[in-house]
RONUPA-682476 format. One record per residue (C-alpha): residue number from 1; x, y, z. Coordinates in Angstrom, 2 decimals. Layout:
<nulos>
> NUM; X; Y; Z
...
</nulos>
This chain:
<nulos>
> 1; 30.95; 53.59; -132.13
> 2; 33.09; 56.18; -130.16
> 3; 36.70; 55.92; -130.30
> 4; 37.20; 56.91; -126.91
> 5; 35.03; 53.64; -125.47
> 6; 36.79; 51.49; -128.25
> 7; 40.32; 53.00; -126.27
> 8; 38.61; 52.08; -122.70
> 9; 37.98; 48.66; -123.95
> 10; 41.29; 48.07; -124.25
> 11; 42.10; 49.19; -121.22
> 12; 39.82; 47.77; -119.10
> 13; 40.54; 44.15; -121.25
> 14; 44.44; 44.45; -120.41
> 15; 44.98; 47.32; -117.85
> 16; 43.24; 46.47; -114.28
> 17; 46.26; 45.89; -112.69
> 18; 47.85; 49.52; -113.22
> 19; 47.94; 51.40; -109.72
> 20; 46.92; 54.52; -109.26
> 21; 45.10; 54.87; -113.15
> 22; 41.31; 55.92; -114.13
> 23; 40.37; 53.13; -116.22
> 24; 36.80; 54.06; -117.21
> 25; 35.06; 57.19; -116.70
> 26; 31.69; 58.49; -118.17
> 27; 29.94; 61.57; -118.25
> 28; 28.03; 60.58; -120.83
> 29; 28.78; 64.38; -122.62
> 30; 30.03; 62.15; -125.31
> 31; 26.73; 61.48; -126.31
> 32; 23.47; 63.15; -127.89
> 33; 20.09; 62.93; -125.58
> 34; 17.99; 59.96; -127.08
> 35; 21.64; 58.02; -127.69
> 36; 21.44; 54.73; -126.46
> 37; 24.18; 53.70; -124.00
> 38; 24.68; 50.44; -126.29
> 39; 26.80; 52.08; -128.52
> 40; 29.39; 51.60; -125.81
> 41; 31.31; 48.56; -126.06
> 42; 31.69; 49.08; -121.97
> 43; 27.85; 48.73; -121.83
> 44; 25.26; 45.70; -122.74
> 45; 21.99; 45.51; -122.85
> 46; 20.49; 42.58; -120.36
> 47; 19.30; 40.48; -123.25
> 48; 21.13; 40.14; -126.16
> 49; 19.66; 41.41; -129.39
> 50; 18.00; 44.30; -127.13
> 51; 20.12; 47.24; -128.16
> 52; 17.91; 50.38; -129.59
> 53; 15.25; 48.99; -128.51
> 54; 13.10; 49.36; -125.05
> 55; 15.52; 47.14; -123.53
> 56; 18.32; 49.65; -123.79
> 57; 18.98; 52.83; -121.95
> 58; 19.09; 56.43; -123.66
> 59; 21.11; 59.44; -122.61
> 60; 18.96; 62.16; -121.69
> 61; 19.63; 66.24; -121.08
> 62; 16.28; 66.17; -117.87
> 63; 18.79; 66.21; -115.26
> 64; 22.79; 66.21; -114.87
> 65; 25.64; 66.16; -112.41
> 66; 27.97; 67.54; -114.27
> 67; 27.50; 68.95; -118.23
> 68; 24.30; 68.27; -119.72
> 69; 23.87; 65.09; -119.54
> 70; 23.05; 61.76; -118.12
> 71; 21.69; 58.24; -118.21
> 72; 18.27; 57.29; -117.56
> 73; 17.16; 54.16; -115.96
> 74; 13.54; 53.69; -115.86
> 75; 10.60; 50.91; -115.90
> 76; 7.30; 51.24; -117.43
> 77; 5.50; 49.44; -114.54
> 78; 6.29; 48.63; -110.77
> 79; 7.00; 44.80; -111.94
> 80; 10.39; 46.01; -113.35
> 81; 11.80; 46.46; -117.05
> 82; 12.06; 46.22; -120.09
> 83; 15.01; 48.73; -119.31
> 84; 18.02; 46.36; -118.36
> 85; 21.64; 47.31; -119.13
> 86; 24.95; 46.00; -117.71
> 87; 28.19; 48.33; -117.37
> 88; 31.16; 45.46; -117.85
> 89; 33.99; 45.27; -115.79
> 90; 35.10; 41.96; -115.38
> 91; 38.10; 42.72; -111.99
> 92; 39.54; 39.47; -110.73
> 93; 42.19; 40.89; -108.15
> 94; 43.54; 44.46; -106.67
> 95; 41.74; 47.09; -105.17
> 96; 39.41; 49.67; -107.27
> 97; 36.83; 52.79; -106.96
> 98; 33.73; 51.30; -108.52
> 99; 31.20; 54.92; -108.13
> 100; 28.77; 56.88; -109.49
> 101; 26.11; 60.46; -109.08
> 102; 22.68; 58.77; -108.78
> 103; 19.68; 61.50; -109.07
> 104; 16.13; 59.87; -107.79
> 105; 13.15; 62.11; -108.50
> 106; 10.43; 62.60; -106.34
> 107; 8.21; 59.84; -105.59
> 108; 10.22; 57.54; -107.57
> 109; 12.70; 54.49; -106.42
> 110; 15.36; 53.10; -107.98
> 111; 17.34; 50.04; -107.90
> 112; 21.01; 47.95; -108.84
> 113; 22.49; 44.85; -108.65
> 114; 26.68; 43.52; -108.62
> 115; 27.11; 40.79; -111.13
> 116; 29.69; 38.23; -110.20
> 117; 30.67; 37.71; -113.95
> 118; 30.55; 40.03; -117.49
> 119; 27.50; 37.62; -118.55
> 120; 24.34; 38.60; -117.10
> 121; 23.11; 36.43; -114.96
> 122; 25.63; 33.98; -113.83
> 123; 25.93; 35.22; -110.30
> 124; 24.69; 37.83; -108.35
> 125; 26.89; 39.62; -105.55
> 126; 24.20; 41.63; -103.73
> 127; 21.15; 43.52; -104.59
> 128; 20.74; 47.86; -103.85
> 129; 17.03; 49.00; -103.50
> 130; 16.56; 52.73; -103.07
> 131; 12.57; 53.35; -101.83
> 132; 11.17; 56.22; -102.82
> 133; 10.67; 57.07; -98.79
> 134; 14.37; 57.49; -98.77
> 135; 15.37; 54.51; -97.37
> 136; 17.89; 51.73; -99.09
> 137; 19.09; 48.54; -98.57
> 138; 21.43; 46.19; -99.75
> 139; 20.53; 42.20; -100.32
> 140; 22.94; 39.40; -100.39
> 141; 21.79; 35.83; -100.98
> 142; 18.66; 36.32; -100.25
> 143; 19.23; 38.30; -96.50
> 144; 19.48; 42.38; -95.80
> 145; 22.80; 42.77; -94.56
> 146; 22.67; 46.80; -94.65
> 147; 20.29; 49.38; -94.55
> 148; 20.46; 52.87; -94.96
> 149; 19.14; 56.55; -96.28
> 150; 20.07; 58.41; -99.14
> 151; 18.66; 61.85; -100.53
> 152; 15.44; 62.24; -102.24
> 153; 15.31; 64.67; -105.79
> 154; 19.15; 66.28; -105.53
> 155; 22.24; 64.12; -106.37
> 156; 24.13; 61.87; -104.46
> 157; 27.48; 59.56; -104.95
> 158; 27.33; 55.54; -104.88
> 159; 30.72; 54.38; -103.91
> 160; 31.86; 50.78; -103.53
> 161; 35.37; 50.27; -102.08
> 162; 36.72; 47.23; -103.92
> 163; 39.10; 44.75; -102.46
> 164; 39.42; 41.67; -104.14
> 165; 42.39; 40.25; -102.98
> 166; 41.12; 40.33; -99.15
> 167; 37.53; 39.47; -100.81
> 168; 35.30; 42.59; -99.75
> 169; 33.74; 45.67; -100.54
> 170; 32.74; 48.97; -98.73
> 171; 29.71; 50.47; -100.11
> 172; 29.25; 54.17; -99.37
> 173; 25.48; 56.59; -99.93
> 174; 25.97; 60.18; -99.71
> 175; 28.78; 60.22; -98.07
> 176; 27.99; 57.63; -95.20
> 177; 29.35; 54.17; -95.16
> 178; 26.55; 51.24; -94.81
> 179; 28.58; 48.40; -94.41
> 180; 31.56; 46.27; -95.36
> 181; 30.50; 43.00; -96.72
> 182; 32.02; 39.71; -98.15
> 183; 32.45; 39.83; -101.73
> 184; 34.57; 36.61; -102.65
> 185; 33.58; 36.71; -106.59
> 186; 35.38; 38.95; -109.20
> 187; 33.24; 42.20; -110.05
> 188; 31.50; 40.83; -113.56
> 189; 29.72; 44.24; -113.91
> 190; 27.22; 46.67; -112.70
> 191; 23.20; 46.13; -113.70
> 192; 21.15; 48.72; -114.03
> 193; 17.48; 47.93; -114.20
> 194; 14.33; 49.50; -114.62
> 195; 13.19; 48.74; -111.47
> 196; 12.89; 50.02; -107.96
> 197; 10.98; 49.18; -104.42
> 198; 8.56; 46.96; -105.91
> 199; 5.61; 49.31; -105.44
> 200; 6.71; 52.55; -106.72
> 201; 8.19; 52.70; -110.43
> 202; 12.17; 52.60; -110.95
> 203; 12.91; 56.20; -112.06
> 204; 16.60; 57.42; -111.66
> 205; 19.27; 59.43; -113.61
> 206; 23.27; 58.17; -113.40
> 207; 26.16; 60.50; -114.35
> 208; 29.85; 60.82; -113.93
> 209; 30.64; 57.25; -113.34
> 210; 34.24; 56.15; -112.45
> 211; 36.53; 53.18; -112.11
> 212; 39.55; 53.54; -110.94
> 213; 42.36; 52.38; -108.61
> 214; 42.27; 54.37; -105.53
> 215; 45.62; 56.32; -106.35
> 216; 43.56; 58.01; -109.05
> 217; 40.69; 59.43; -107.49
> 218; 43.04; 61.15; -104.41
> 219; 43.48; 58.07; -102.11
> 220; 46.29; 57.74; -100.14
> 221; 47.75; 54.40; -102.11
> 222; 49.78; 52.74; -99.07
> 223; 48.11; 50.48; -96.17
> 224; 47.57; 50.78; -92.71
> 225; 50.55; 48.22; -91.26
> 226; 49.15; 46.04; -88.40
> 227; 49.87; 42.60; -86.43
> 228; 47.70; 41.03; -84.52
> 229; 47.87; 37.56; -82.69
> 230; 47.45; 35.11; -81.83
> 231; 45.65; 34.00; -84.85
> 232; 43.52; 31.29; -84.73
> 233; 42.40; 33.56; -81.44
> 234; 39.83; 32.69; -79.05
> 235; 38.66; 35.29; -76.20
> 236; 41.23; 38.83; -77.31
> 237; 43.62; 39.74; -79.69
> 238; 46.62; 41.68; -79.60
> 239; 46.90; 44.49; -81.85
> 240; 49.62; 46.40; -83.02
> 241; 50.49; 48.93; -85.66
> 242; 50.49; 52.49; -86.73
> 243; 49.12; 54.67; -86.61
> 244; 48.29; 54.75; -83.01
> 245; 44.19; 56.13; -83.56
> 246; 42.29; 54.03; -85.60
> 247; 38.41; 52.66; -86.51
> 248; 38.65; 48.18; -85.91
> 249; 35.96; 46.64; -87.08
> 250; 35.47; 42.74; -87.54
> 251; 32.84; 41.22; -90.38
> 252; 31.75; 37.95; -89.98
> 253; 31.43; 36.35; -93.83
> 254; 28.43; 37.35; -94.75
> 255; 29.01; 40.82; -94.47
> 256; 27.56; 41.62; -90.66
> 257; 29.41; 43.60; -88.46
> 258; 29.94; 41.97; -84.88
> 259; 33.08; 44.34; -83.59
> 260; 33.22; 48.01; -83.53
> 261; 35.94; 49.50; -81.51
> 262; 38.15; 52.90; -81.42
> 263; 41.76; 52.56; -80.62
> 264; 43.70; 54.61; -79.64
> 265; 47.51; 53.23; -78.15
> 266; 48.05; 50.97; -81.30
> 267; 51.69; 51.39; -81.28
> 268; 52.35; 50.00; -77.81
> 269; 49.67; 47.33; -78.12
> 270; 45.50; 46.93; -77.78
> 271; 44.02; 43.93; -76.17
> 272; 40.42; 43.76; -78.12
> 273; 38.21; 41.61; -75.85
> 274; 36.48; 38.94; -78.47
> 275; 33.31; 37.24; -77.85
> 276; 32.68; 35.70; -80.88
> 277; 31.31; 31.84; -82.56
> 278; 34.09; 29.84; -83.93
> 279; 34.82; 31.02; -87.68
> 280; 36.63; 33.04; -90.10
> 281; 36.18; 36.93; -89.83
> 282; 37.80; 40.18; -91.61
> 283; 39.70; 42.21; -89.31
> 284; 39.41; 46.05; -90.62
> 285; 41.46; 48.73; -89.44
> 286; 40.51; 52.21; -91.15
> 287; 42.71; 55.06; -90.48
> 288; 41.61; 58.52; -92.16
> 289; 41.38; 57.59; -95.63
> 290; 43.88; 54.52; -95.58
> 291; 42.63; 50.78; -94.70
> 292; 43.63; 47.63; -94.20
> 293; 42.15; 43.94; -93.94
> 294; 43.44; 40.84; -92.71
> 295; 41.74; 37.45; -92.04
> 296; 40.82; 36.24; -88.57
> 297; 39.99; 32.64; -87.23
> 298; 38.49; 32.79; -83.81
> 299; 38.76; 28.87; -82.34
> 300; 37.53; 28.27; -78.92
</nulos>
């Protein structure tokens, strides 16, 4: 077992809270090719008693993002498995950098799930399928609440914007956001399966993988500061803040988008015309690389 993991362990058990910190990263350099990722205590294998065996994933030199290395994820057949693993996080509260270099050959599909505790299988958050046309989406409770494309045979990043506190998360593909959805669990953990679309057979490659708080990765650490009103609202909203320019969106709770709107006089005040069902919604207002979320009750 690697003394540097055994260090992150310790970390990750006591240290979530620290702002602005890189509390697990992985390039898996650490590593020989044929090592198997269980020798991490950051990483599980699905079922226990699986680790070294065909349940557990190896490091392999085929392809890398960085250095020579990387994971590999694979199945054996189009049903899935027996390759499961589960990188542990276990976040509560505060806001993190949960991302990743995924590398999906040719012809092949890949797949990962958010698990809502450290133990497998308590809870899922949502479901990413990556088909080997090109196309992904992401599942939660049993619906498709985005959709989107990523690149085939070169490397791309995963991102997922964490914000526990206002209970969602951003989830970027190559550089293009595909939604903000509700995440109102704590983030148990990452799976990675052997799996993919469900007709071609899971085949991907995983490399420099980072947690962090956003202060560590080059985010600007402060929030956007807004006020809007009234609040329960029923047909507009006042909004107010700075900067004046800025992205609003509003996300109804399961994660669907129902408000897109550009502003641009936020300092003196914007009147954003709602026409929306009774309920709770996130109010988003992205500014360069700075956001901010509130909670909004619209009550007719």
């Amino acid at each position: 077992m690697r003394m540097k993991n055994i260090l992150l362990l310790i970390g990750l058990a006591f240290s979530f809270t620290a702002f602005g910190q890189a509390l697990y990263e992985e390039g898996f350099e650490g590593f020989a090719a044929g090592d198997y990722i269980s020798d991490s205590p950051i990483w599980i294998t699905w079922a226990a008693g699986q680790e070294g065996t065909e349940g557990d994933a190896q490091v392999s030199n085929d392809y890398a993002n960085s250095g020579d290395n990387s994971l590999h994820i694979f199945a054996t057949t189009a049903a899935g498995g027996p390759l499961d693993v589960v990188m542990l996080a276990g976040l509560n509260e505060g806001v993190y950098v949960a991302s990743w270099m995924m590398y999906v050959p040719d012809g092949s599909s890949a797949y990962y799930n958010v698990q809502e505790d450290q133990a497998p299988g308590i809870g899922w958050a949502f479901d990413v399928t990556f088909a080997f046309t090109g196309d992904l989406q992401v599942v939660m409770d049993m619906a498709t609440v985005g959709s989107g494309t990523f690149p085939i045979d070169e490397w791309f990043e995963v991102r997922h914007d964490l914000d526990l506190d206002n209970d969602m998360v951003t989830l970027t593909v190559a550089g293009v956001e595909v939604g903000s959805f509700t995440f109102d669990s704590q983030f148990g953990g990452v799976n990675f399966f052997g799996y993919g679309d469900g007709t071609t057979i899971g085949n991907y490659y995983v490399d420099d993988i980072s947690l962090s708080t956003p202060a560590s990765i080059g985010e600007v650490a402060e929030e956007i500061a807004f006020t809007f009103g009234p609040n329960p609202a029923s047909t507009y909203i006042n909004l107010q803040g700075q900067p004046d320019n800025a992205m609003v969106r509003i996300h109804a709770l399961n994660g669907q988008l129902v408000h897109e709107q550009i502003v641009n006089n936020m300092n003196r005040g914007e009147i954003l015309e709602l026409n929306l069902e009774n309920g709770i919604y996130f109010l988003e207002v992205n500014a360069g690389n700075k956001r901010s979320t509130q909670r909004l009750v619209v009550q007719r």
